[in-house]
KEGU-316136 format. One line per field, with one value per residue: x negated, y, z of N, C-alpha, C in turn; residue number from 1. Coordinates in steps of 0.1 Angstrom, whole numbers, plus 2048, in hexadecimal, padded with zeros to 3 digits. Example, Ala and Ser with C-alpha at 12.3 -4.5 7.8 and 13.67 -1.06 7.14 Angstrom:
2
n_px: c(77C;780)
n_py: c(7C7;7EA)
n_pz: c(84E;847)
ca_px: c(785;777)
ca_py: c(7D3;7F5)
ca_pz: c(84E;847)
c_px: c(77C;77F)
c_py: c(7DF;800)
c_pz: c(84E;84F)
n: c(1;2)
//
This chain:
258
n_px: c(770;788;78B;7A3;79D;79D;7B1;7C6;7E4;7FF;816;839;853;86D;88F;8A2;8AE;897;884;889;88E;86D;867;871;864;84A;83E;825;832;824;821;818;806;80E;82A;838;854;86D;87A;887;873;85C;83A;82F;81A;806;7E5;7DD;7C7;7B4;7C6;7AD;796;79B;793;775;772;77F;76E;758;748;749;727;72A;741;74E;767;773;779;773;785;79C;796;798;7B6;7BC;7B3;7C4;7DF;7D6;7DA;7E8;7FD;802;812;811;811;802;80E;829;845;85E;85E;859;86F;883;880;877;888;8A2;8C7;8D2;8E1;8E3;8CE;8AD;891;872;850;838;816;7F8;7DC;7BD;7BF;7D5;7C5;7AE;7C0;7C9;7B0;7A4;7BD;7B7;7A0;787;77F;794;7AC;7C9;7D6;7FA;803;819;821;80A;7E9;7D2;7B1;7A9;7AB;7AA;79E;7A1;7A4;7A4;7B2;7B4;7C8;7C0;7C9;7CB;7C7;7D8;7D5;7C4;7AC;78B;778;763;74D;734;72C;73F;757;75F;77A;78D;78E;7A1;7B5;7BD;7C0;7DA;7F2;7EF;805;81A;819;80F;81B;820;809;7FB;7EF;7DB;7DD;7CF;7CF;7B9;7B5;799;785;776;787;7A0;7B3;7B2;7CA;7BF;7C5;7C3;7D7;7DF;7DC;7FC;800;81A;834;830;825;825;815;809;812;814;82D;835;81B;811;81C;81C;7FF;7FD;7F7;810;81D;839;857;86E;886;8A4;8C2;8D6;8D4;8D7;8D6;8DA;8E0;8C7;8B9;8C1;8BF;8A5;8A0;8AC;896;885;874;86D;86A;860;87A;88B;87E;88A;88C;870)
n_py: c(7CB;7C8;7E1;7F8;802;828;836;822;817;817;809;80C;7FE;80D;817;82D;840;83D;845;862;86B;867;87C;890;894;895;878;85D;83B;824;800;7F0;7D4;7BE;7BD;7B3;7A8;7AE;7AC;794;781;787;78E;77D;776;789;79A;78D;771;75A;739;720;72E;73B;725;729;745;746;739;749;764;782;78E;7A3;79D;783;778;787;77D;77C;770;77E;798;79B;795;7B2;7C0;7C0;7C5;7E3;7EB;7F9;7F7;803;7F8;7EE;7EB;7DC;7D7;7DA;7CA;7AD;7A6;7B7;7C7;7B8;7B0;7BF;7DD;7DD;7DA;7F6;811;827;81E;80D;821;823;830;83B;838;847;838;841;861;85D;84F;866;87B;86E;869;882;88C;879;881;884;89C;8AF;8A6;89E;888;881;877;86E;889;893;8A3;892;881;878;855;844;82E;82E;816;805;7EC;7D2;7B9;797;777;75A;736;730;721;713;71D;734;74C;74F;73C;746;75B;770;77F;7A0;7B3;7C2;7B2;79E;7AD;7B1;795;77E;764;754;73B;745;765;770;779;793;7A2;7BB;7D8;7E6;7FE;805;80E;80F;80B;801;7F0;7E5;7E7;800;81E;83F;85A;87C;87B;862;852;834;831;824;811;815;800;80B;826;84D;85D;87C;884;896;89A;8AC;8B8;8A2;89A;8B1;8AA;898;87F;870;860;85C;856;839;829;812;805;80C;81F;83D;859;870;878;875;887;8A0;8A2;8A3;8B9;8CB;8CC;8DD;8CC;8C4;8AB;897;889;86A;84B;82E;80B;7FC)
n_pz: c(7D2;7B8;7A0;789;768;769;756;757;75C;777;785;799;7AB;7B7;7CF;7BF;7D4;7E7;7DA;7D6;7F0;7F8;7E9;7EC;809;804;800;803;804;81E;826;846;844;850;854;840;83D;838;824;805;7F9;806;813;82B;835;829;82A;83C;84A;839;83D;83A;844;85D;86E;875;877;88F;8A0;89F;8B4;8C4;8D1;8E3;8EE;8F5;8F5;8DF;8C4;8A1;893;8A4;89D;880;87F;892;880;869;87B;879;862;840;820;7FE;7E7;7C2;7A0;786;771;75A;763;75E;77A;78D;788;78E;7A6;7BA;7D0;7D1;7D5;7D6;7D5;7BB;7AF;79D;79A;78C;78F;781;781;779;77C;784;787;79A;7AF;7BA;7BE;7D5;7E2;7E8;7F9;812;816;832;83F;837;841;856;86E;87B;899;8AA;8A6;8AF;8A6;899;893;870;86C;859;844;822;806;7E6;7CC;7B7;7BD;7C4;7BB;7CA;7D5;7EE;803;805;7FA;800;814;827;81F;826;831;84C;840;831;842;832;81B;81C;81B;804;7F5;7ED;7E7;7CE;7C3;7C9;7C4;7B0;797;79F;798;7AA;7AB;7CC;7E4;800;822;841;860;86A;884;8A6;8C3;8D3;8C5;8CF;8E1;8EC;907;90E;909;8F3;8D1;8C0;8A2;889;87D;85E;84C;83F;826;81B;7FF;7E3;7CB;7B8;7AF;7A6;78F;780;77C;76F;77D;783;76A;75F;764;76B;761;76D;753;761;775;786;775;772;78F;798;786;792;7A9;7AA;79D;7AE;7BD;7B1;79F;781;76F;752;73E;74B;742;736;745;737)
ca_px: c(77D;788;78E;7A6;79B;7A2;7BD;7CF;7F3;807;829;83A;863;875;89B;8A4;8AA;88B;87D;88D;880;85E;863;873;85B;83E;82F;824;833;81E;828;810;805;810;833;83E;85C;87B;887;888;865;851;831;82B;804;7FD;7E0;7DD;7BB;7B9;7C2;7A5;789;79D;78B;768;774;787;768;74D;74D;73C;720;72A;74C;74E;776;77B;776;772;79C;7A1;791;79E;7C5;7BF;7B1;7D1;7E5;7D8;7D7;7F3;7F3;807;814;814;812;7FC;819;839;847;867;85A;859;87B;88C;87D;87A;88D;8AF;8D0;8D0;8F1;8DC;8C7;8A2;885;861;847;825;809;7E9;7D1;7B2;7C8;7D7;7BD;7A9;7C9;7CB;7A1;7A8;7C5;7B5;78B;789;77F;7A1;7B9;7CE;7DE;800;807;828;81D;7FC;7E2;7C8;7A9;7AD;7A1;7AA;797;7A3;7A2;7AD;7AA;7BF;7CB;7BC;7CE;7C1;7CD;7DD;7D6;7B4;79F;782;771;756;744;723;72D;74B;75E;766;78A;793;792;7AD;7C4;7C0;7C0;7EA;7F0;7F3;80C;824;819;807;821;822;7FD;7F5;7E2;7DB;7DA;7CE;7C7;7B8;7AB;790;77C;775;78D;7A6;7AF;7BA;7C7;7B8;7CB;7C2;7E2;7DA;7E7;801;801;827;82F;833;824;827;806;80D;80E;81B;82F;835;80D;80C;827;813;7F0;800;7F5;81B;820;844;860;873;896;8AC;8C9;8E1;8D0;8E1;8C7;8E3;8E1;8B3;8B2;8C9;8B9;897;8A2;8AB;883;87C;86D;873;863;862;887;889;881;895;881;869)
ca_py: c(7CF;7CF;7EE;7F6;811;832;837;814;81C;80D;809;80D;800;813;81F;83E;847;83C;851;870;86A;868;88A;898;897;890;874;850;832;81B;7FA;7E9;7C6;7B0;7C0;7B1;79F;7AD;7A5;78A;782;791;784;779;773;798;7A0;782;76A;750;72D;71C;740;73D;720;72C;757;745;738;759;76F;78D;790;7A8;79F;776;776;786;775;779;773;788;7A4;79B;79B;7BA;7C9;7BC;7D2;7F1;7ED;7F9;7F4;806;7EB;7F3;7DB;7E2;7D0;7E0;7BD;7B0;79E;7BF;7CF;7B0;7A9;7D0;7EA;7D6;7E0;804;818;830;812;810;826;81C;83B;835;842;844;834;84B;86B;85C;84D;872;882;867;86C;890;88D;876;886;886;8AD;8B8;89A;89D;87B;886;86C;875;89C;899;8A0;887;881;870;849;838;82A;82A;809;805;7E2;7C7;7AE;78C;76C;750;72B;736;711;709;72B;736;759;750;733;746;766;778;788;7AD;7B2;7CC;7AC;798;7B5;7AC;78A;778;754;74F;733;74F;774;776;782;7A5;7AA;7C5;7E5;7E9;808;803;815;805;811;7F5;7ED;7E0;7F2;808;82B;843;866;882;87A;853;849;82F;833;816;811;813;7FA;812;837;856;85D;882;884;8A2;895;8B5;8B9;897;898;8B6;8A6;88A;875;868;861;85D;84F;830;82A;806;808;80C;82A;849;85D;880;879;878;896;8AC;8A2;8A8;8CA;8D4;8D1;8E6;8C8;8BD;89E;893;883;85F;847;822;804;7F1)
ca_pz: c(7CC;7A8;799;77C;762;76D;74F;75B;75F;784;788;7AA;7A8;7C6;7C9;7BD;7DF;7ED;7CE;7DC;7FF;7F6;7DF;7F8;814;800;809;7FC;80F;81E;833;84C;83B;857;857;836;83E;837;817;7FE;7F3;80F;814;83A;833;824;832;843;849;832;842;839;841;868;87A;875;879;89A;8A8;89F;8BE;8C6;8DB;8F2;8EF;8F5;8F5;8D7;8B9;891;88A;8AB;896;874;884;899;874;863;87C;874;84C;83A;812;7F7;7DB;7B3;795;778;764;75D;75D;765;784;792;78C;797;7B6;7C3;7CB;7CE;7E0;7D3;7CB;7B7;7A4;79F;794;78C;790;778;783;776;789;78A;78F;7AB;7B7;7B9;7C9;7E8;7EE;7EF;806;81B;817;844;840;839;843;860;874;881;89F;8B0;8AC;8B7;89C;89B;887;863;875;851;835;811;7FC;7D5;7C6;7B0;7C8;7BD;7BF;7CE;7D9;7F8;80C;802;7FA;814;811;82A;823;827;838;84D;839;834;849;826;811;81E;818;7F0;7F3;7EE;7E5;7BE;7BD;7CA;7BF;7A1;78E;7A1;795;7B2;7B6;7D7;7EC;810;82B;847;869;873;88E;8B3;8CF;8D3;8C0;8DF;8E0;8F6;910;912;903;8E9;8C4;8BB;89B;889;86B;852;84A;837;826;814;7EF;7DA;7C1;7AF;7A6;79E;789;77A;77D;76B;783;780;760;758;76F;75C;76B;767;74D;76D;77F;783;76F;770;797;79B;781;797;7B4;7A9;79C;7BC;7C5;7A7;795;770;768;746;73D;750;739;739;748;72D)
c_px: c(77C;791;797;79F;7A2;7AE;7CA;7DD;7F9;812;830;84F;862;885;898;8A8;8A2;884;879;888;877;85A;866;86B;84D;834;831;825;82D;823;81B;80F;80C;81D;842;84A;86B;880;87E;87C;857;844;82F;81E;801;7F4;7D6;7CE;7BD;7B7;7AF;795;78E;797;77F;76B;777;779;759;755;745;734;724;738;752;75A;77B;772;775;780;79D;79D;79C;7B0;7C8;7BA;7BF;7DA;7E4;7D4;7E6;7EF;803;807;81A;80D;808;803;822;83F;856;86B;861;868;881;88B;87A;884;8A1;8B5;8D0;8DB;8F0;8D5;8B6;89E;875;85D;841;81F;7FD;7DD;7C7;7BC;7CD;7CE;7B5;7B6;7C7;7BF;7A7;7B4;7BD;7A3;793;783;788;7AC;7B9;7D3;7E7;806;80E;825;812;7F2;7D7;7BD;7AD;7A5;7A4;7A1;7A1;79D;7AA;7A3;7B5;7BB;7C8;7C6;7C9;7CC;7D2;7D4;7C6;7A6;796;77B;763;74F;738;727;740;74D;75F;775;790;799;7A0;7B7;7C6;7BC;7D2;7EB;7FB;800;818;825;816;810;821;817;7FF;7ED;7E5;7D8;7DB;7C8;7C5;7B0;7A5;789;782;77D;796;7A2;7BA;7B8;7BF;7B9;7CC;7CB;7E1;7E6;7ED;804;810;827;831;82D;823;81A;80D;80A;815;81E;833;822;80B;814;820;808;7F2;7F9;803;823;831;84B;86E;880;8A1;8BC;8D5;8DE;8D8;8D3;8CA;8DC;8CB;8B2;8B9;8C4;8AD;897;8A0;89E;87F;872;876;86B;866;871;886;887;889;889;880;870)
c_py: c(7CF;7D7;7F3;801;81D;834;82B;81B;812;813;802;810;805;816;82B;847;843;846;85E;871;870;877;891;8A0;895;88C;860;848;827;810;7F5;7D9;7BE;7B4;7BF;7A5;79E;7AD;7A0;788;784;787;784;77A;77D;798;794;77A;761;744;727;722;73E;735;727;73C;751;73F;741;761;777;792;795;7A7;790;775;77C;780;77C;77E;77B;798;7A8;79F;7A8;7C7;7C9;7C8;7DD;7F7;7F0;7FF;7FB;7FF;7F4;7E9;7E0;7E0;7D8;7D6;7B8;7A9;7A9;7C6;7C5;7A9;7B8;7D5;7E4;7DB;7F0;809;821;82A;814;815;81E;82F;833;83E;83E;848;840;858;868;855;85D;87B;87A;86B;87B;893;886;879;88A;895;8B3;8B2;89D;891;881;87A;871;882;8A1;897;89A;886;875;862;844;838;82A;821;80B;7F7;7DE;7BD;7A3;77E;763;743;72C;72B;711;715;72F;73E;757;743;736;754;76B;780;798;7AF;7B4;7BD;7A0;7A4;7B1;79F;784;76C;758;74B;741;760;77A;77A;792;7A8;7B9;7CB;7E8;7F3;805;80A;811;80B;808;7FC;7E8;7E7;7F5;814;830;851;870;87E;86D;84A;839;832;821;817;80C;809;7FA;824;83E;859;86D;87E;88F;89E;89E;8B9;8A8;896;8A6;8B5;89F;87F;86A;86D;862;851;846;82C;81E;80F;812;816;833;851;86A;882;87B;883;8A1;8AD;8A5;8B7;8D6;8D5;8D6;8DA;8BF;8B5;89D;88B;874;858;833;81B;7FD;7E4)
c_pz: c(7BD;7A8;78C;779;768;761;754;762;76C;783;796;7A9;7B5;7BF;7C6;7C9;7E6;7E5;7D6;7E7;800;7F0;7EC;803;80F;806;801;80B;813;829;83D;846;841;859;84D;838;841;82B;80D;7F6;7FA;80F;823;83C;82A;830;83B;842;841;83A;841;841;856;871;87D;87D;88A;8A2;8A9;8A9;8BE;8D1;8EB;8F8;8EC;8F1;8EA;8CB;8A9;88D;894;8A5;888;87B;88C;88D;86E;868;87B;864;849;82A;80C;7E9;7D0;7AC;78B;76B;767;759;765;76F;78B;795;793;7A3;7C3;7C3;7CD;7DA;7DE;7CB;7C2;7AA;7A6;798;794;786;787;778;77D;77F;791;793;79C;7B7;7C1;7C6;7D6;7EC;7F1;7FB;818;821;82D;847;840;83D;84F;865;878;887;8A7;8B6;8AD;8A9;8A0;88E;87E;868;868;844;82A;809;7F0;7D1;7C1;7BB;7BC;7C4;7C1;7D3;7E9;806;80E;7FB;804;80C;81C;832;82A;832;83D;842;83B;83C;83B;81F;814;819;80A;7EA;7F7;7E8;7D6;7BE;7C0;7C9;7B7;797;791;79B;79A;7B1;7C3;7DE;7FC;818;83C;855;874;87D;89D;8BF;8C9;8CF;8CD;8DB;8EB;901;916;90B;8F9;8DB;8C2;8AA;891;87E;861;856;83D;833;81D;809;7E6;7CE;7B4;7A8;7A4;792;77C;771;773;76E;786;773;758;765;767;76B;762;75F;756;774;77B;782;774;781;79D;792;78A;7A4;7B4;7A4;7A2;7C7;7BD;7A3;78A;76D;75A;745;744;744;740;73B;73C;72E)
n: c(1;2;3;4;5;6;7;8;9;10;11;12;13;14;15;16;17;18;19;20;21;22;23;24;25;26;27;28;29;30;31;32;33;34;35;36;37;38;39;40;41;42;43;44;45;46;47;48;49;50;51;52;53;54;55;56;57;58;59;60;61;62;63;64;65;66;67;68;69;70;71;72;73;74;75;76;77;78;79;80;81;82;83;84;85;86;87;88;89;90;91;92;93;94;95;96;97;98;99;100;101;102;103;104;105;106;107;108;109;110;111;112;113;114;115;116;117;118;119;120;121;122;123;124;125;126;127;128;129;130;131;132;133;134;135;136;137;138;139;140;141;142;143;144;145;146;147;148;149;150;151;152;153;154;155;156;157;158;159;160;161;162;163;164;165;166;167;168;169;170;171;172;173;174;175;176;177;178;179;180;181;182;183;184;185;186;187;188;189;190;191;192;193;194;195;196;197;198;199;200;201;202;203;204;205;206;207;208;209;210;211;212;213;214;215;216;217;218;219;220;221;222;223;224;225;226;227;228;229;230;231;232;233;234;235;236;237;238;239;240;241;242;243;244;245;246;247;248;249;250;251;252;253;254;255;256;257;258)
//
């Protein structure tokens, strides 16, 4: 993975009522990678094997387990990753391609990296983390990833000439000709391996394609692990301070997008 500096500033457009939401119930939104595909831009191949990396993965099997395969691994990793998207640019790729259809307008959060890096281990260290799967608490099954998504020639790139691949690294692998402008940090959390996860009771867990990860946005906001909240010319700024009020938090004044 690459790493930004722990000072490295991200920026994360949402509406102003997606904003609220997330303060609300505090919690950071995360989608499932393979479930990017409802609006204008989406990428279909988040996540995804790389053409080229799929014949060879498609004919690696595993010993004890002749029928499944390499890609039957990698795609059955894919569905239980889900990745939280932020830019290291505040550029204006970002406002105009997020966040749209909003009667409210958009916000961009800026967090700084380390700090929020620090708060998600802590939330998710598997000593204190809870899973909450419709009610039933469950042990913490996910890994934590942080990397800049790299761009690559989408067609003609191959990660394992010499060796399989890690599953992780496809998640921060996206095809240049079409995303290098978002310049991505990636937050992913991913619950690999071989089989089914199953509750006491046999059931198995299905994995939904979006979750709530907590986050306390009042001590981050504190912490100054969210540094300032930048809001388009058009936002109703009167309408996010009066709302944030009523959670007893005062942010710093919104400032206008860069």
């Amino acid at each position: 993975m690459r790493i930004p500096p722990d000072d490295q500033l991200l920026y994360k457009v949402m509406t102003v009522e997606n904003l609220l939401r997330s303060v609300t119930n505090n919690y950071l939104h995360f989608n499932r990678v393979d479930s990017y595909l409802d609006f204008p831009h989406a990428d279909e191949n988040d996540g995804r094997q790389l053409p080229k990396d799929q014949p060879l993965n498609a004919a690696a099997t595993f010993q004890k387990a002749p029928d499944f395969s390499a890609a039957d691994y990698y795609d059955q990793c894919r569905s239980r990753t889900y990745a939280c998207c932020l830019s290291v640019e505040n550029s204006p790729y970002i406002w105009e391609n997020y966040a749209n259809g909003s009667e409210k307008g958009k916000a961009c959060v800026v967090f700084e990296f380390g700090k929020l890096r620090a708060m998600l281990n802590s939330a998710l260290n598997p000593e204190g983390a809870v899973l909450l799967y419709e009610g039933n608490p469950c042990r913490q099954i996910f890994s934590v990833n942080y990397g800049l998504v790299n761009y690559v020639p989408w067609g003609t790139h191959r990660t394992n000439k010499e060796y399989l691949s890690n599953p992780i690294l496809y998640t921060y692998l996206k095809d240049g000709d079409r995303f290098r402008e978002e310049q991505e940090l990636r937050i992913s959390l991913s619950a690999v391996g071989i089989g089914h996860f199953a509750l006491k009771d046999g059931s198995l867990i299905e994995f939904p394609s979006s979750l709530q990860l907590g986050f306390d946005f009042r001590n981050a906001i504190a912490s100054a692990a969210i540094r300032e909240i930048l809001l388009t010319p058009e936002a109703d700024s009167s309408f996010l301070k009066d709302e944030l009020s009523k959670l007893r938090i005062e942010p710093a004044p919104p400032s206008e997008k860069k």
